[in-house]
CHARMM internal coordinates of N, CA and C (Angstrom, degrees):
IC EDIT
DIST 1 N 1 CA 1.4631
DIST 1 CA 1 C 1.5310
ANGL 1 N 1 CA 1 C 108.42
DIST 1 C 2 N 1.7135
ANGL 1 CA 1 C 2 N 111.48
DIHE 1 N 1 CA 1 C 2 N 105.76
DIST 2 N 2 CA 1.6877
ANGL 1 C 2 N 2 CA 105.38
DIHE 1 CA 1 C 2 N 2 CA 179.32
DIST 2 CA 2 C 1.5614
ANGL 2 N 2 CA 2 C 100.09
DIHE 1 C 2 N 2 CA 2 C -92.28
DIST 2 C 3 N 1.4371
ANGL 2 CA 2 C 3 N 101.22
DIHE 2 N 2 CA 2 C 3 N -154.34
DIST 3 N 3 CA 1.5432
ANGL 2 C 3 N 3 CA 106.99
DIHE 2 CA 2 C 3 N 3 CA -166.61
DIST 3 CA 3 C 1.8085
ANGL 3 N 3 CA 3 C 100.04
DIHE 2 C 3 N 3 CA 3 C -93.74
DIST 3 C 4 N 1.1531
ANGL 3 CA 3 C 4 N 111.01
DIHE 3 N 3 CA 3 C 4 N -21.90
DIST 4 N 4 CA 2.0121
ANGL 3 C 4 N 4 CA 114.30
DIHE 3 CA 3 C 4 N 4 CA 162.31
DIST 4 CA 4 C 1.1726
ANGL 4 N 4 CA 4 C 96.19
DIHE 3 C 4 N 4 CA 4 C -60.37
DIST 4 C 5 N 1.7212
ANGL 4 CA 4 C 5 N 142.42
DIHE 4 N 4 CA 4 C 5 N -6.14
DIST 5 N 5 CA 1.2627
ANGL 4 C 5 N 5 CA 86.13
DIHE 4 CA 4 C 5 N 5 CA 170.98
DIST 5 CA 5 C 1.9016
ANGL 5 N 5 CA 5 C 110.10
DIHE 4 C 5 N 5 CA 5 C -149.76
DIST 5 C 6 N 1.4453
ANGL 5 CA 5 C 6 N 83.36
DIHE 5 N 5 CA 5 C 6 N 92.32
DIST 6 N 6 CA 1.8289
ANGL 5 C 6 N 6 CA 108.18
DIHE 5 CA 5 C 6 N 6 CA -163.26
DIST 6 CA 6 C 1.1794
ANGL 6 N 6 CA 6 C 80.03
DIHE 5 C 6 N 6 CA 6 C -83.61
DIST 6 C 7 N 1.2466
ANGL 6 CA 6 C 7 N 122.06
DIHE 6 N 6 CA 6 C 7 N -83.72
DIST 7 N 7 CA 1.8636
ANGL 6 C 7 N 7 CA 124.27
DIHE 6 CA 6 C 7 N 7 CA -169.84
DIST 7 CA 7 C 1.5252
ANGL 7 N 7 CA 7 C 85.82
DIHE 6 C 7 N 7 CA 7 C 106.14
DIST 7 C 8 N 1.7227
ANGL 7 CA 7 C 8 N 112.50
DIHE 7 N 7 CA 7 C 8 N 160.26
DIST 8 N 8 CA 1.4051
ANGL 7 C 8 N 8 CA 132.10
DIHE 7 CA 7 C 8 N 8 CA 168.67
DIST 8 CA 8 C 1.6200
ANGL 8 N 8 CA 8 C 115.81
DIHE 7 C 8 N 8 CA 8 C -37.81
DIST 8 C 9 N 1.5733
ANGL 8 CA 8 C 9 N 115.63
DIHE 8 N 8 CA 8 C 9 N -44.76
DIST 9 N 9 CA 1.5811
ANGL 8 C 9 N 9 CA 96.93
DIHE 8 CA 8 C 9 N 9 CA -173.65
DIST 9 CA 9 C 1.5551
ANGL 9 N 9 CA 9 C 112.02
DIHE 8 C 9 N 9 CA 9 C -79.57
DIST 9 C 10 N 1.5819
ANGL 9 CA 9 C 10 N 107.41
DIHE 9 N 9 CA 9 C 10 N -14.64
DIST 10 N 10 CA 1.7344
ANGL 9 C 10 N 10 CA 102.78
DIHE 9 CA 9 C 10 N 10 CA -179.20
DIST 10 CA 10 C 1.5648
ANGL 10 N 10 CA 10 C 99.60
DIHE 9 C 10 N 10 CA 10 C -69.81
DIST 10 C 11 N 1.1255
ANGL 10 CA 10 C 11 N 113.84
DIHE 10 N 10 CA 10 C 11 N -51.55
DIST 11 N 11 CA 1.6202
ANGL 10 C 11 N 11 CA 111.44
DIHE 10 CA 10 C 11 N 11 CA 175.64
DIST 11 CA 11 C 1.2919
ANGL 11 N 11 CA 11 C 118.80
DIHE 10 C 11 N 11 CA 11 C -48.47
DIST 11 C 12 N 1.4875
ANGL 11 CA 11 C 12 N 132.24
DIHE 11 N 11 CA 11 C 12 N -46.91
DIST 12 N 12 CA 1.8930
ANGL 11 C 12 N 12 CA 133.95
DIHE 11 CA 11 C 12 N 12 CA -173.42
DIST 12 CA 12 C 1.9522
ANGL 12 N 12 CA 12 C 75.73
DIHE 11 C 12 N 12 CA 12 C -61.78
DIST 12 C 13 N 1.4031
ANGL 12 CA 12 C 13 N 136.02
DIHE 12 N 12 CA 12 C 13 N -54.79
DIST 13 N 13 CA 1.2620
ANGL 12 C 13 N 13 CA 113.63
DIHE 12 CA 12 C 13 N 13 CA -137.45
DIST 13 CA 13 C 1.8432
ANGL 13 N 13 CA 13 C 99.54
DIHE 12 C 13 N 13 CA 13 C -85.94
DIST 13 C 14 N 1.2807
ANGL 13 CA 13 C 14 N 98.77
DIHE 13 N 13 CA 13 C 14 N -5.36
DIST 14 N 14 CA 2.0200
ANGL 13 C 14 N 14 CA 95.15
DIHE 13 CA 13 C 14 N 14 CA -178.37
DIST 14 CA 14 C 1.4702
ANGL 14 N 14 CA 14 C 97.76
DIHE 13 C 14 N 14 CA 14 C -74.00
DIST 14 C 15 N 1.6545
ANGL 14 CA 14 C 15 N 103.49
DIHE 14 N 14 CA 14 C 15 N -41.42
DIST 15 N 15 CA 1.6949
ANGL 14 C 15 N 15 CA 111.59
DIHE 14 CA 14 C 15 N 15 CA -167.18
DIST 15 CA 15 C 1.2265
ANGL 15 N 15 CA 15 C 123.63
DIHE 14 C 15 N 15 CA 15 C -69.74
DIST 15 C 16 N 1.4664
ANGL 15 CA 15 C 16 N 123.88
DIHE 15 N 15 CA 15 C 16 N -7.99
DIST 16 N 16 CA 1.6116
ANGL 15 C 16 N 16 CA 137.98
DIHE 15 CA 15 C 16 N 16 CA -157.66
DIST 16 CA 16 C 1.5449
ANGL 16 N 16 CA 16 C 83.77
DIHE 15 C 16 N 16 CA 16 C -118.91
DIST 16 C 17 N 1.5566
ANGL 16 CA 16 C 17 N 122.45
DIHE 16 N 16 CA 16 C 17 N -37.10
DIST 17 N 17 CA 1.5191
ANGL 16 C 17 N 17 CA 100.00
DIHE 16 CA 16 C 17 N 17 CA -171.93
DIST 17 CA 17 C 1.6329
ANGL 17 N 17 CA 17 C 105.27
DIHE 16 C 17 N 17 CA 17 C -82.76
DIST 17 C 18 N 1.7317
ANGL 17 CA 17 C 18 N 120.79
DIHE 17 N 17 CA 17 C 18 N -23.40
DIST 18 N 18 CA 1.2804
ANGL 17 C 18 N 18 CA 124.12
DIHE 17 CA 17 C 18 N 18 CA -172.29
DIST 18 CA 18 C 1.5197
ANGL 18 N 18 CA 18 C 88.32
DIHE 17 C 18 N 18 CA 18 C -64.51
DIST 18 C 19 N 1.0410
ANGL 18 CA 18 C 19 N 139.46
DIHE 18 N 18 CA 18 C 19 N -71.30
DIST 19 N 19 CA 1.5404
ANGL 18 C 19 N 19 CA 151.35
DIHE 18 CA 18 C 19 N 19 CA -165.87
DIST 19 CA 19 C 2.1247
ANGL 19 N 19 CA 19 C 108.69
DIHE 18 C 19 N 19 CA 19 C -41.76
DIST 19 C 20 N 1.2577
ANGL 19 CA 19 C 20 N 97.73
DIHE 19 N 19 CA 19 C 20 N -37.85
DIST 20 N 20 CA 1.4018
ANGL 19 C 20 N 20 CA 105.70
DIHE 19 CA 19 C 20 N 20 CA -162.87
DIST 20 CA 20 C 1.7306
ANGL 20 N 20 CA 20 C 86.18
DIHE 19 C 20 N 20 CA 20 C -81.56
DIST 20 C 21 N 1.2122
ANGL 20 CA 20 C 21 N 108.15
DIHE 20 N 20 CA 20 C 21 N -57.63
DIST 21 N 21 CA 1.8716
ANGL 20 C 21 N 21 CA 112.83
DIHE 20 CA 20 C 21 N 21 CA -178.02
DIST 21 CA 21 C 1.8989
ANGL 21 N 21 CA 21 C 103.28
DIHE 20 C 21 N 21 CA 21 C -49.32
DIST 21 C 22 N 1.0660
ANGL 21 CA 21 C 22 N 112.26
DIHE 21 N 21 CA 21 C 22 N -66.67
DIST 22 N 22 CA 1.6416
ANGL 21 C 22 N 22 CA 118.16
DIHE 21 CA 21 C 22 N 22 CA -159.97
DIST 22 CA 22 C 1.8355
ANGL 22 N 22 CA 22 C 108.72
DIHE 21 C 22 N 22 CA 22 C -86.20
DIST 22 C 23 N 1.2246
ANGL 22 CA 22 C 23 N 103.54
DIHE 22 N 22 CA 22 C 23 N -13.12
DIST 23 N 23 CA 1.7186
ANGL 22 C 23 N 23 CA 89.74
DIHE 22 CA 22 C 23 N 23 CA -166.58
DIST 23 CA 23 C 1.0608
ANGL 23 N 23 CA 23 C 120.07
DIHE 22 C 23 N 23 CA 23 C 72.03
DIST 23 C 24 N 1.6738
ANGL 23 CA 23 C 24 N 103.52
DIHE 23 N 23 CA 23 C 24 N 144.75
DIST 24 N 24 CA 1.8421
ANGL 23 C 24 N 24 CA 99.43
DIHE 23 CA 23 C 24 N 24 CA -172.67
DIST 24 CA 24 C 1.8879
ANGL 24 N 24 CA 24 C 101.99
DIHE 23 C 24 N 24 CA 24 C -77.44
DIST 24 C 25 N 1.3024
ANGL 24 CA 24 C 25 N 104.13
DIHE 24 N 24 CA 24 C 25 N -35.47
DIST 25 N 25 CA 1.6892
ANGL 24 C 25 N 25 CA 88.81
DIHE 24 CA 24 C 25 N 25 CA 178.51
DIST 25 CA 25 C 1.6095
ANGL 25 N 25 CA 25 C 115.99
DIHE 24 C 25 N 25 CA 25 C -59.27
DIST 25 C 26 N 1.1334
ANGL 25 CA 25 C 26 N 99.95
DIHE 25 N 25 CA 25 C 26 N -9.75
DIST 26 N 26 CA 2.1690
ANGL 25 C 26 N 26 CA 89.55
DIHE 25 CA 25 C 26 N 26 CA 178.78
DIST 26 CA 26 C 1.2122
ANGL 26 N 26 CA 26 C 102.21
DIHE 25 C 26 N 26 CA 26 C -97.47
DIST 26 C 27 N 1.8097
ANGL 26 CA 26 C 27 N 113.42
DIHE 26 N 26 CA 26 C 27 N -24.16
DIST 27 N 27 CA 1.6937
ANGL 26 C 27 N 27 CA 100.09
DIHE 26 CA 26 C 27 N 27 CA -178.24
DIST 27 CA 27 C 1.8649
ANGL 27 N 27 CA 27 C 104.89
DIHE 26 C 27 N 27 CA 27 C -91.57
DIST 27 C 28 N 1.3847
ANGL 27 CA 27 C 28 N 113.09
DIHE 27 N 27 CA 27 C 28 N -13.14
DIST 28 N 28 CA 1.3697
ANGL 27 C 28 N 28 CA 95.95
DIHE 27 CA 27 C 28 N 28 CA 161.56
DIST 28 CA 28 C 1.8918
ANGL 28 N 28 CA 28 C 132.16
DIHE 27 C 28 N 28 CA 28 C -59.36
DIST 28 C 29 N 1.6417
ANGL 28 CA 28 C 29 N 90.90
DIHE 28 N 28 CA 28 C 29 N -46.52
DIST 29 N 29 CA 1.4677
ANGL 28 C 29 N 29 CA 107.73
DIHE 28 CA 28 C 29 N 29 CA -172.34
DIST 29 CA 29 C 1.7589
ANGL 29 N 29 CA 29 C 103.79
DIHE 28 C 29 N 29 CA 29 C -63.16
DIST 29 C 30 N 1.4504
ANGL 29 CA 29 C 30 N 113.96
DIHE 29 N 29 CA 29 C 30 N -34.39
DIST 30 N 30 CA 1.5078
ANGL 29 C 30 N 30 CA 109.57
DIHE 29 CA 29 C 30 N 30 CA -165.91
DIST 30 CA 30 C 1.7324
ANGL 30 N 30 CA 30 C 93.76
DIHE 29 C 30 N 30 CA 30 C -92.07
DIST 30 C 31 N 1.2833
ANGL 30 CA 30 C 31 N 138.80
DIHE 30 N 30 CA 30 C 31 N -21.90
DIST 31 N 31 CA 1.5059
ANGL 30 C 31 N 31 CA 140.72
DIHE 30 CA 30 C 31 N 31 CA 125.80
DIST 31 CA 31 C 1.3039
ANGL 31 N 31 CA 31 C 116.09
DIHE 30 C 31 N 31 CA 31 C -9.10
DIST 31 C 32 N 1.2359
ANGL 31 CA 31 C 32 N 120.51
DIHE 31 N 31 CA 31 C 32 N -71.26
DIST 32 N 32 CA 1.3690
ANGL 31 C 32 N 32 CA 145.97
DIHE 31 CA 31 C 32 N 32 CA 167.32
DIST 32 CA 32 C 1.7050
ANGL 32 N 32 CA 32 C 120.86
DIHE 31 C 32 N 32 CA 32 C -37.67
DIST 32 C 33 N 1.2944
ANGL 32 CA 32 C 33 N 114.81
DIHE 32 N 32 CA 32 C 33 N -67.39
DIST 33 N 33 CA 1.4899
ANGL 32 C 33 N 33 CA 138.58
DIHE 32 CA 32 C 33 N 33 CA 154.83
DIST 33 CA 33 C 1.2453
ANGL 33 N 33 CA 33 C 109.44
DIHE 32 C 33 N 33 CA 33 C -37.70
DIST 33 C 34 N 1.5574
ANGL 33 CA 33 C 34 N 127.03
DIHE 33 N 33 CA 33 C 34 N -45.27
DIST 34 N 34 CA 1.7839
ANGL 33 C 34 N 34 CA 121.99
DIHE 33 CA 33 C 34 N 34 CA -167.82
DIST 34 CA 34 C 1.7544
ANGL 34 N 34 CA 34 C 89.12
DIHE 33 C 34 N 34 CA 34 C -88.64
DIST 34 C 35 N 1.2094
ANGL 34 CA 34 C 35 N 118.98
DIHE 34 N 34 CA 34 C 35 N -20.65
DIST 35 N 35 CA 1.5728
ANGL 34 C 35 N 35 CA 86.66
DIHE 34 CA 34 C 35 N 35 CA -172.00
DIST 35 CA 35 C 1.5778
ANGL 35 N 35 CA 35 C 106.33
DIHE 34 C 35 N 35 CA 35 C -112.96
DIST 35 C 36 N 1.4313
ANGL 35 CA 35 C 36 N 108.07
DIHE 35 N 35 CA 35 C 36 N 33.42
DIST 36 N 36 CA 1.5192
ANGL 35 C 36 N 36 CA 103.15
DIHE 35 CA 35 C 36 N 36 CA 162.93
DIST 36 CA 36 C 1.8927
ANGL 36 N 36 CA 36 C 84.46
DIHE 35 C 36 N 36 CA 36 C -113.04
DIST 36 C 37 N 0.4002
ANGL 36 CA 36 C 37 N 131.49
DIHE 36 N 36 CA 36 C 37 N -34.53
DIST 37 N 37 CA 1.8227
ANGL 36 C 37 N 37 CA 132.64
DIHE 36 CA 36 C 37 N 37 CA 165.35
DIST 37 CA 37 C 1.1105
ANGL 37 N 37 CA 37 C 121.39
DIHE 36 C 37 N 37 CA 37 C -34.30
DIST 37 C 38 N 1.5079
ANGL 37 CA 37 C 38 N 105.59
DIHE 37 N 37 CA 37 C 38 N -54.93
DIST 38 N 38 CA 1.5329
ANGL 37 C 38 N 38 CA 115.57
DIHE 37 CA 37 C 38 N 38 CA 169.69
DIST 38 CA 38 C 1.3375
ANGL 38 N 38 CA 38 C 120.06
DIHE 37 C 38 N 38 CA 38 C -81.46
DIST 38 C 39 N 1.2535
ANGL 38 CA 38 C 39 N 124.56
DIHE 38 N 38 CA 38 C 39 N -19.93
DIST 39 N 39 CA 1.7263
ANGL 38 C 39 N 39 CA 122.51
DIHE 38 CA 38 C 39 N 39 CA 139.70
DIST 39 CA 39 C 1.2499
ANGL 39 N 39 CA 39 C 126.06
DIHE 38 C 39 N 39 CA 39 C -38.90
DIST 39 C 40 N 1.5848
ANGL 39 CA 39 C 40 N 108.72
DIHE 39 N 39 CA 39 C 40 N -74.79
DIST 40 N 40 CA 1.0842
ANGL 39 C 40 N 40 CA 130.79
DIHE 39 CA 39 C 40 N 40 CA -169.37
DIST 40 CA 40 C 2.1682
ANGL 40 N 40 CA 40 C 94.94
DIHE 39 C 40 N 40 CA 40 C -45.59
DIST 40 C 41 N 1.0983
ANGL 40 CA 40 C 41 N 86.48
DIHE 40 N 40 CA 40 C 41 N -63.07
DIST 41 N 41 CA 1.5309
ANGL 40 C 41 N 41 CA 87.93
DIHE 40 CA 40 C 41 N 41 CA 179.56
DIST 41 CA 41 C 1.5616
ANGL 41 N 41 CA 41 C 128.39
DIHE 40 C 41 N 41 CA 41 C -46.18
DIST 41 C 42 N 1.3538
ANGL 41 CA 41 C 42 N 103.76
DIHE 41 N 41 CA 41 C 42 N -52.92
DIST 42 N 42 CA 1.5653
ANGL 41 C 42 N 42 CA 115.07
DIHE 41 CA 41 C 42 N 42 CA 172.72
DIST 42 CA 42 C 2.2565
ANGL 42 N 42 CA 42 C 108.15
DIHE 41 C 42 N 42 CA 42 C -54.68
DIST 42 C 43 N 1.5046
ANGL 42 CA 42 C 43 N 90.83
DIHE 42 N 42 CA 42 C 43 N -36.11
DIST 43 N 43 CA 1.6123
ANGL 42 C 43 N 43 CA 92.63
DIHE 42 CA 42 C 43 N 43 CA -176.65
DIST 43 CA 43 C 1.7935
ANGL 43 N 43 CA 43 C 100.85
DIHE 42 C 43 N 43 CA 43 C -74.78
DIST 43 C 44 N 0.8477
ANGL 43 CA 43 C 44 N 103.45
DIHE 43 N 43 CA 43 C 44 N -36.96
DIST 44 N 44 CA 1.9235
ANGL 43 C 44 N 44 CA 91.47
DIHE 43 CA 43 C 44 N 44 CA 173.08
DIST 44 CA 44 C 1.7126
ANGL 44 N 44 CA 44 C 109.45
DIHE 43 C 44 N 44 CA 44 C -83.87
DIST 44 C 45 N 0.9553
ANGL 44 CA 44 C 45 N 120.41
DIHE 44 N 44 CA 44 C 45 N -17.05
DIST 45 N 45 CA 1.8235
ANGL 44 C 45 N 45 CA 101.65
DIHE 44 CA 44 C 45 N 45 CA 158.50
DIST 45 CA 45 C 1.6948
ANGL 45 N 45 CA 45 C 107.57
DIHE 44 C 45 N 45 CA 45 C -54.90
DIST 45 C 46 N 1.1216
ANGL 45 CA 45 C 46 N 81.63
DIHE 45 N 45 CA 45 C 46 N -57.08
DIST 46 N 46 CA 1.4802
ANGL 45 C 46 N 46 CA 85.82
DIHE 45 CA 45 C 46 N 46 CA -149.37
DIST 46 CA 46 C 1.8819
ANGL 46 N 46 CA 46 C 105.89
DIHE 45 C 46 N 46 CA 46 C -72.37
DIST 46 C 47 N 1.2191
ANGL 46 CA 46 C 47 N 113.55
DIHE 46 N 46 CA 46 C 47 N 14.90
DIST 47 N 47 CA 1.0996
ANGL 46 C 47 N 47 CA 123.47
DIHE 46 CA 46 C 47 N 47 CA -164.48
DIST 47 CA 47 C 2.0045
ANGL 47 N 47 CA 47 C 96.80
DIHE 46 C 47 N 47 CA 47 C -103.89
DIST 47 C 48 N 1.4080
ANGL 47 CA 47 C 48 N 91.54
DIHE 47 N 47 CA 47 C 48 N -41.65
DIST 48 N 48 CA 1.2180
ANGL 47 C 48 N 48 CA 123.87
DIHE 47 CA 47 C 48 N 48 CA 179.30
DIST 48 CA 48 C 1.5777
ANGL 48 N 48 CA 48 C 114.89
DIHE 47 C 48 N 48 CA 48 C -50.20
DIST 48 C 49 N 1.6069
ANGL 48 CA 48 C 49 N 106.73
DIHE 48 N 48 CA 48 C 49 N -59.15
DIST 49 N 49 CA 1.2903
ANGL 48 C 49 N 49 CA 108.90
DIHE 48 CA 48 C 49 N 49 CA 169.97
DIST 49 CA 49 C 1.4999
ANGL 49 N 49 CA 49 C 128.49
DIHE 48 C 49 N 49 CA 49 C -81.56
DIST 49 C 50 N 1.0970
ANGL 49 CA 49 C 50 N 103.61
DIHE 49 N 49 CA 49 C 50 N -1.57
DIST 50 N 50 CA 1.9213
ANGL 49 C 50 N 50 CA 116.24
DIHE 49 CA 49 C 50 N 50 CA 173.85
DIST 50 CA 50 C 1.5818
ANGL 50 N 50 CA 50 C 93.36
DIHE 49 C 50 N 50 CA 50 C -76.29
DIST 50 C 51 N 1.4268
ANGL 50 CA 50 C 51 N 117.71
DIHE 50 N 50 CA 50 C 51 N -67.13
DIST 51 N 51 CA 1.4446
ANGL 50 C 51 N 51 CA 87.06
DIHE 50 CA 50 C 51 N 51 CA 173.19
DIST 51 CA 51 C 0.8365
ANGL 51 N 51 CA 51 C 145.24
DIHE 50 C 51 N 51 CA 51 C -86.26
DIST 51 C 52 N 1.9785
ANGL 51 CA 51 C 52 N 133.75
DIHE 51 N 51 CA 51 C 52 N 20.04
DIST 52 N 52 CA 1.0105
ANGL 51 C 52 N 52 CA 123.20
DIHE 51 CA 51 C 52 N 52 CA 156.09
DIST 52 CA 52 C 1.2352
ANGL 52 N 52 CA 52 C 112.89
DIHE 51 C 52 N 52 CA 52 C -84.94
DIST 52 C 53 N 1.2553
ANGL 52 CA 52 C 53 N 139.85
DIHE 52 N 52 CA 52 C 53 N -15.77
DIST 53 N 53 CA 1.7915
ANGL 52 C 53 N 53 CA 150.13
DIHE 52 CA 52 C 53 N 53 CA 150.86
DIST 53 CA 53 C 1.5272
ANGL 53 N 53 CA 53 C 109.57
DIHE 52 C 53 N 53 CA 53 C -40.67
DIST 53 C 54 N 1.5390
ANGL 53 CA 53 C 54 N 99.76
DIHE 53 N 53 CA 53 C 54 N -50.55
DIST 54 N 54 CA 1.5132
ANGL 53 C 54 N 54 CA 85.81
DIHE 53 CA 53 C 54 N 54 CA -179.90
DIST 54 CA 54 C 1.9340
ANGL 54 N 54 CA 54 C 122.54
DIHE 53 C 54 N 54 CA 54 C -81.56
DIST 54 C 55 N 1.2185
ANGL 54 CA 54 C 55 N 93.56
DIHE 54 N 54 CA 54 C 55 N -4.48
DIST 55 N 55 CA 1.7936
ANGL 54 C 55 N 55 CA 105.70
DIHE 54 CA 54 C 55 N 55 CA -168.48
DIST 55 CA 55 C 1.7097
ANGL 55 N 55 CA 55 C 92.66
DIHE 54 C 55 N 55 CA 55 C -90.30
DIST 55 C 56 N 1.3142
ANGL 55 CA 55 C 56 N 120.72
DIHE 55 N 55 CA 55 C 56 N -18.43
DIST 56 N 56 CA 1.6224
ANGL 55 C 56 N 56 CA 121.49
DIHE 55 CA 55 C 56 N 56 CA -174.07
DIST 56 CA 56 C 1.8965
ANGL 56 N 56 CA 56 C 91.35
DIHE 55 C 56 N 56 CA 56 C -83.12
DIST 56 C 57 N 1.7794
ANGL 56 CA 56 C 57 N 112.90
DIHE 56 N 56 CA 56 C 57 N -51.20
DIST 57 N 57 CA 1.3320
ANGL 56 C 57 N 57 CA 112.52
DIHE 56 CA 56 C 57 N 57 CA -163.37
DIST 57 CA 57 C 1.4177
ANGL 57 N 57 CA 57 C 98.13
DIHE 56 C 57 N 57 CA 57 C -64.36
DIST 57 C 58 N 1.3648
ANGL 57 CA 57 C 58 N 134.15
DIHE 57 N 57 CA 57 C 58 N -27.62
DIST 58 N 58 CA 1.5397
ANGL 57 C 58 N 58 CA 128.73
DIHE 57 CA 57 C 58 N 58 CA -173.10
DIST 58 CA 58 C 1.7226
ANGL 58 N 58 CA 58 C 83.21
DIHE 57 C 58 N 58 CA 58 C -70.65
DIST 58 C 59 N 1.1307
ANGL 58 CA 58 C 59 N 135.54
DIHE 58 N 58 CA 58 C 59 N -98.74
DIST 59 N 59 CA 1.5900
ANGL 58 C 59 N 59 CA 137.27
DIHE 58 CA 58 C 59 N 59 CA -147.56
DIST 59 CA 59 C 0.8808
ANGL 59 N 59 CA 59 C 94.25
DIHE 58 C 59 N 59 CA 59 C -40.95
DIST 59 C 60 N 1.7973
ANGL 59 CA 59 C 60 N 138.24
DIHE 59 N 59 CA 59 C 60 N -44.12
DIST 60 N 60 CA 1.5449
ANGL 59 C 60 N 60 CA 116.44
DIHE 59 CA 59 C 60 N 60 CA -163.05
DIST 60 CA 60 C 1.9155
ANGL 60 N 60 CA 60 C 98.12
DIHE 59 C 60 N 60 CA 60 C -70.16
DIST 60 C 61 N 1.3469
ANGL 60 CA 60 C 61 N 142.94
DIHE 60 N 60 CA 60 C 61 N -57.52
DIST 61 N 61 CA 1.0137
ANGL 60 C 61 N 61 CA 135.79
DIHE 60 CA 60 C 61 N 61 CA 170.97
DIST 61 CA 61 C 1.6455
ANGL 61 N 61 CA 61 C 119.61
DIHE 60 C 61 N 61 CA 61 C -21.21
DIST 61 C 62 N 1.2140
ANGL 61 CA 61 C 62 N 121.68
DIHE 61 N 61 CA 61 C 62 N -33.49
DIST 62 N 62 CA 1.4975
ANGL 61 C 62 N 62 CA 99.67
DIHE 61 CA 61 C 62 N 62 CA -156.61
DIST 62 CA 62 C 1.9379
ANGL 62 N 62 CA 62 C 93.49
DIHE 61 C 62 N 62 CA 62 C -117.25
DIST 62 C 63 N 1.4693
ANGL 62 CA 62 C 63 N 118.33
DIHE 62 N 62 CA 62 C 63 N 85.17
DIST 63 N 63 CA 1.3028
ANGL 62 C 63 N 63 CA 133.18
DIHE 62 CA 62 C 63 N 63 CA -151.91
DIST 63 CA 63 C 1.9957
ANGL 63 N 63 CA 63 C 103.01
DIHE 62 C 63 N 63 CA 63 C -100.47
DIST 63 C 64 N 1.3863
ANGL 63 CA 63 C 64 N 96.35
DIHE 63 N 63 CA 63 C 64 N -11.40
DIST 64 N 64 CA 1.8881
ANGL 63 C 64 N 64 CA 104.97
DIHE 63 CA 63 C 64 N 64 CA 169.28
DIST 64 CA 64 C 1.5973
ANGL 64 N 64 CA 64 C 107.79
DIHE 63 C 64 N 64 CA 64 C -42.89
DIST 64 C 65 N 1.2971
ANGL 64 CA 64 C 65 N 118.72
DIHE 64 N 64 CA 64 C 65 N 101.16
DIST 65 N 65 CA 1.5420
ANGL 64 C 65 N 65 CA 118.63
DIHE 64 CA 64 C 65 N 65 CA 142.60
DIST 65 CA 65 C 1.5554
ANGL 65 N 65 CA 65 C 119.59
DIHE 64 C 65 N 65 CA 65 C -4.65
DIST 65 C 66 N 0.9149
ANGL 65 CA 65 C 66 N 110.96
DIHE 65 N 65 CA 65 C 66 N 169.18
DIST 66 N 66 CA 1.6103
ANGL 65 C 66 N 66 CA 107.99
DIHE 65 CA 65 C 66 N 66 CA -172.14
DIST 66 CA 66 C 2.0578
ANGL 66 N 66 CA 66 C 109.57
DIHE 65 C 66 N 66 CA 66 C -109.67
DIST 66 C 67 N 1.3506
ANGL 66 CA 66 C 67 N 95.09
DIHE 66 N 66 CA 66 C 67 N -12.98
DIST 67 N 67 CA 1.3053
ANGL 66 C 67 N 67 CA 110.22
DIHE 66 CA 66 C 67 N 67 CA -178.22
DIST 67 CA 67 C 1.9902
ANGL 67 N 67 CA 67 C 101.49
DIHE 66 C 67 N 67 CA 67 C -89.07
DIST 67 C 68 N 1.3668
ANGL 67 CA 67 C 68 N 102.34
DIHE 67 N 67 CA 67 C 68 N -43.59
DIST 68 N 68 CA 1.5076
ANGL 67 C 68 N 68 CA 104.52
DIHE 67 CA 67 C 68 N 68 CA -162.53
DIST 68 CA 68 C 1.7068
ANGL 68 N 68 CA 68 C 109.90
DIHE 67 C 68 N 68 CA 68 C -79.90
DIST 68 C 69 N 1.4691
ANGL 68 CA 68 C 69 N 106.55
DIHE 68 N 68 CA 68 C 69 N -0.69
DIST 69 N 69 CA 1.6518
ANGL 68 C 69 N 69 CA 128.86
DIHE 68 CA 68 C 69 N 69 CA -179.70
DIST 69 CA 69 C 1.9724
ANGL 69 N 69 CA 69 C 104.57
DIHE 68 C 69 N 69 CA 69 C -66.67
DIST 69 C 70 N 1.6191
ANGL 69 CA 69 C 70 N 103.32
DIHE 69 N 69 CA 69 C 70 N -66.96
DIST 70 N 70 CA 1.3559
ANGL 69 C 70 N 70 CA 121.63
DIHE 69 CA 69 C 70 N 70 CA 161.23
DIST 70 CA 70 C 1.7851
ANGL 70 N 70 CA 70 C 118.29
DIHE 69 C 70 N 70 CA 70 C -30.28
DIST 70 C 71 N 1.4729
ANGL 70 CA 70 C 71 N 111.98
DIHE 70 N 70 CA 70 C 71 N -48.29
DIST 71 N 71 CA 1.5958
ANGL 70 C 71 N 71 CA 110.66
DIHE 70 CA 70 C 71 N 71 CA 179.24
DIST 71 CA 71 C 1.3015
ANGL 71 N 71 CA 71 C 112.24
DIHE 70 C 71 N 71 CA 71 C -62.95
DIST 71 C 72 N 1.6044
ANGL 71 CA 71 C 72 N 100.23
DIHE 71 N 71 CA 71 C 72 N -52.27
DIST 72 N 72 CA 1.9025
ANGL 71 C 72 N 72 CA 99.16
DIHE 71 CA 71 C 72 N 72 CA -164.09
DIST 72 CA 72 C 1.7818
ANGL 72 N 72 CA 72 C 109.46
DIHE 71 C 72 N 72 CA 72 C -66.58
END
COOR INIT
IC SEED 1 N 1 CA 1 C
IC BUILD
């Protein structure tokens, strides 16, 4: 018997003892804590790819040859 294979009642009995140990108000609040985390997190991806979008739209803008830079 490895750890793949708890099945549904090993899980109700991890979750009833996590609940009985911590209380639902500490497992709400630390509930609470993971999903401003997972905000916080999702808002820096996506923060992430705005500026590499915008660092592609700067290089695609500036399309001058490297010779015709020198004339102007």
């Amino acid at each position: 018997m490895g750890i793949g294979n708890i099945g549904l009642p090993g899980l109700l009995l991890i979750a009833v003892v996590v609940l009985v140990l911590f209380g639902r108000g500490k497992i709400s609040s630390l509930m609470g804590e993971v999903g401003k985390g997972i905000t916080s997190f999702k808002k820096g991806i996506n923060e992430g790819k705005d500026e590499l979008e915008a660092a592609k739209a700067d290089e695609a803008k500036d399309v001058t040859p490297e010779a015709d830079k020198d004339k102007v």
